[in-house]
N, C-alpha and C positions, 0 to 999 in steps of 0.2 A: 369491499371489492370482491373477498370471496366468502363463501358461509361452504362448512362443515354438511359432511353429511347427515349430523345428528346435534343436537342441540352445543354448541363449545364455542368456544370466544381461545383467540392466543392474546392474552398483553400482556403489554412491554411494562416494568417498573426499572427505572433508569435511576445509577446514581446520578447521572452526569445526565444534560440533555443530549437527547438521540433523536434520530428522525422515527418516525413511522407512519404506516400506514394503517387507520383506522377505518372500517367500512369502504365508500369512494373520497373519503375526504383524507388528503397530507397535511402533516404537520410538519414542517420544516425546520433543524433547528442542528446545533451540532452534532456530530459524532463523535462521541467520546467511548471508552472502557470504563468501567465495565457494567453491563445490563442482565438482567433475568429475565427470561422468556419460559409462561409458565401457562398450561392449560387449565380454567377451569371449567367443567364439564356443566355446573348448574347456570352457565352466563346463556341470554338469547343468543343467537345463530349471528356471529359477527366473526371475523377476524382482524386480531391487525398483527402487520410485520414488520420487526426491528430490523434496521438494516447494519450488521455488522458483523466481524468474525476476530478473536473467537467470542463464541458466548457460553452459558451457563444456562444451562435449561433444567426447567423442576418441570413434571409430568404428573396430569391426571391419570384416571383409570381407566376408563373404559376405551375412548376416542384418541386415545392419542398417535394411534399406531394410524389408523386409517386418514387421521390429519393432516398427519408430519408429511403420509407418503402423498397424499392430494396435494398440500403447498409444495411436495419438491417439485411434483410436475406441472403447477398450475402458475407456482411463482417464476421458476426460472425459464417458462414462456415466455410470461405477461407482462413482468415489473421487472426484471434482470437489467433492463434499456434507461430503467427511471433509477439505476443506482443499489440495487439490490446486490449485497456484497454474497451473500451465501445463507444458505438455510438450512440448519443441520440435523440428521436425523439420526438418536440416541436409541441405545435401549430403552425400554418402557419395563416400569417399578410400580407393580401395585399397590397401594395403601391405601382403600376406601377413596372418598372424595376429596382430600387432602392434597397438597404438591410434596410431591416427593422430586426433592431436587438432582440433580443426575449431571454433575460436575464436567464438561470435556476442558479440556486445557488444549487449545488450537498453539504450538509453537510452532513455529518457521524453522525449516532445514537448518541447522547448522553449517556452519561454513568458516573455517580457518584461513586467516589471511597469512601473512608473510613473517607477520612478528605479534599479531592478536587476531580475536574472534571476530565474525561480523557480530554487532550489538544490537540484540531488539529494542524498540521501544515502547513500554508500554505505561501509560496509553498512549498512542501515536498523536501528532500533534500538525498544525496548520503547517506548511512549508513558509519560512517567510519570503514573499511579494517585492523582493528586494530588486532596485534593474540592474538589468545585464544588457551588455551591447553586442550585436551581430559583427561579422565581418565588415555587413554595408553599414554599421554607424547608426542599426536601427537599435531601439530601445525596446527593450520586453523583458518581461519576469516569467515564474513559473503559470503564472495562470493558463498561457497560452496552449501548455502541453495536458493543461488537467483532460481525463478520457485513457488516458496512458497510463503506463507503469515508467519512472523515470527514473537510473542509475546516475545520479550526480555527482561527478567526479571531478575534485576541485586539483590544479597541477601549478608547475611553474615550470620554466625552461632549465632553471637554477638548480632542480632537486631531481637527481639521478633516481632515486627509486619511482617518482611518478614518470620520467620517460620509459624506463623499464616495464611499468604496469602499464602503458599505453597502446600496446600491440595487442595486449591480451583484451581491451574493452574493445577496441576496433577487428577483433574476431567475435566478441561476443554480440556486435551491434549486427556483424552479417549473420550469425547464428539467428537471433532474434528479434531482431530491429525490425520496427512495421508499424502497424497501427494500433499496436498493444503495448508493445514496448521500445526504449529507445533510452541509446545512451547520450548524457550532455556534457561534455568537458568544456570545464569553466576556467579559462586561463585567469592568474591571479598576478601575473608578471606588472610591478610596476613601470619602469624602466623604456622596456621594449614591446609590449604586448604586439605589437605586430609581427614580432619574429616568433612568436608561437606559431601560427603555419607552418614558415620555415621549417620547424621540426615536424611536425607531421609528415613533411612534403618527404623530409632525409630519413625516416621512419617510415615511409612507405605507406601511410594511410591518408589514406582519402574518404573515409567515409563515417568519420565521427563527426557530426555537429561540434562546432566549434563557437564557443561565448567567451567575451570578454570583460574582466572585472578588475581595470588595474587601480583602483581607490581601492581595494578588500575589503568591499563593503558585504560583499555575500559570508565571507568565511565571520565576517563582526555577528552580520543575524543569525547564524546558524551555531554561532559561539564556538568555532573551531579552535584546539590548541595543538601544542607539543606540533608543531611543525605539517606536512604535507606528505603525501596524498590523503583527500580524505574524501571516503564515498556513502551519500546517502541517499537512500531509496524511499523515494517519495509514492504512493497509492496512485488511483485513477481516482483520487478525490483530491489532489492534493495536498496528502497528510503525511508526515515522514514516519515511515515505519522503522527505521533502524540506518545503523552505520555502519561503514567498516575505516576503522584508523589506521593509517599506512597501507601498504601496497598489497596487491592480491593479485592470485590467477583468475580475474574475472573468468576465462573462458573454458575454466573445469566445470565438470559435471556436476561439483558441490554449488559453485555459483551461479550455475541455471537451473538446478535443482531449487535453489532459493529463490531467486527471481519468480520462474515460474508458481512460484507458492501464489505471488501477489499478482500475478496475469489471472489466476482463474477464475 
């Protein structure tokens, strides 16, 4: 799809399969952690690009500076729309024709909850496809939101710290809510799940999407323990990058400090 100024090839060696793009032809396949991305300078004029963040790049000699800087403005054009997570550009390390590998460690903001940290996950992994039911009685999973960045926040009516954390997503959803990102509280109430509204309504929020799950079947796939609130941050691929266990100020500047890591 693109060629170098000067003879260089970029590929991908995947522990795990990953996607990429070789010449104009994809290869479609998971995305997983973790992969090297490595120039070599004696390959014919091809490139291909690993789609993922973070990565581990080892560097040729000569081309690598005028490569990195051609794919950051020629990919995050062209291929950003077809899932292109980011393409990162390192110092450059001479050592003859060899890879000289050049380690970054991409971590996500830190972010302190109530009573724990938020928790990375690496390697992030599928969301499970579990249903959920609307207000109207429709049936849907996560699939529908994949394109998004989604803060999943699992509640009951029953447990005082997840009403407490509920004002703070319902200011973080106006802060940031769109078409990038968007928060989803999953009532887990068996009992009464219709009276979850109700709380929203005497909490004064109105604008968090509201899903239903009173079999708990989503906190079973998602292997929830030790009790409620529990929030996990799913990708625009739908892959879960990390948690937070118990309650937090979604709506500090450390928490959209972190979100926004996964919106860009």
């Amino acid at each position: 799809m693109f060629s170098s100024p000067k003879t260089a090839s970029i590929q991908i060696a995947a522990a795990h399969n990953i996607s990429t793009c070789c010449v104009a032809q994809w290869q479609k396949s998971t995305i997983q952690r973790p992969f090297h991305l490595a120039i070599r300078p004696s390959d014919r004029e091809k490139v291909c690009i690993g789609l993922h963040n973070p990565v581990e790049i080892g560097i040729g000699t000569n081309y690598a500076a005028s490569i990195m800087n051609r794919l950051r403005r020629k990919a995050l054009k062209q291929i950003v729309g077809s899932g292109l997570a980011s393409v990162l550009a390192v110092p450059v390390s001479r050592a003859g024709d060899g890879l000289v590998p050049i380690s970054t460690t991409a971590v996500p903001p830190s972010f302190q909850g109530k009573q724990r940290p938020y928790t990375h996950v690496a390697p992030a992994y599928p969301a499970p496809l579990t249903p959920m039911y609307t207000a109207a009685g429709e049936v849907i999973n996560l699939r529908r939101f994949q394109g998004q960045v989604v803060l999943l926040n699992f509640w009951a009516t029953w447990c005082p710290p997840c009403l407490y954390e509920l004002p703070s997503l319902s200011r973080l959803q106006a802060s940031l809510g769109g078409d990038d990102f968007t928060v989803l509280t999953l009532n887990v109430d068996e009992l009464n799940p219709a009276g979850a509204a109700g709380y929203l309504v005497r909490l004064g929020i109105k604008n968090l999407p509201l899903l239903y799950d009173p079999k708990g079947r989503m906190p079973t796939a998602f292997k929830t323990h030790h009790g409620l609130p529990w929030s996990f941050v799913i990708d625009r691929r739908g892959f879960v990058q990390g948690y937070m266990m118990g309650d937090a100020d979604w709506n500090s500047d450390d928490a959209k400090r972190l979100l926004t890591y996964y919106m860009r």
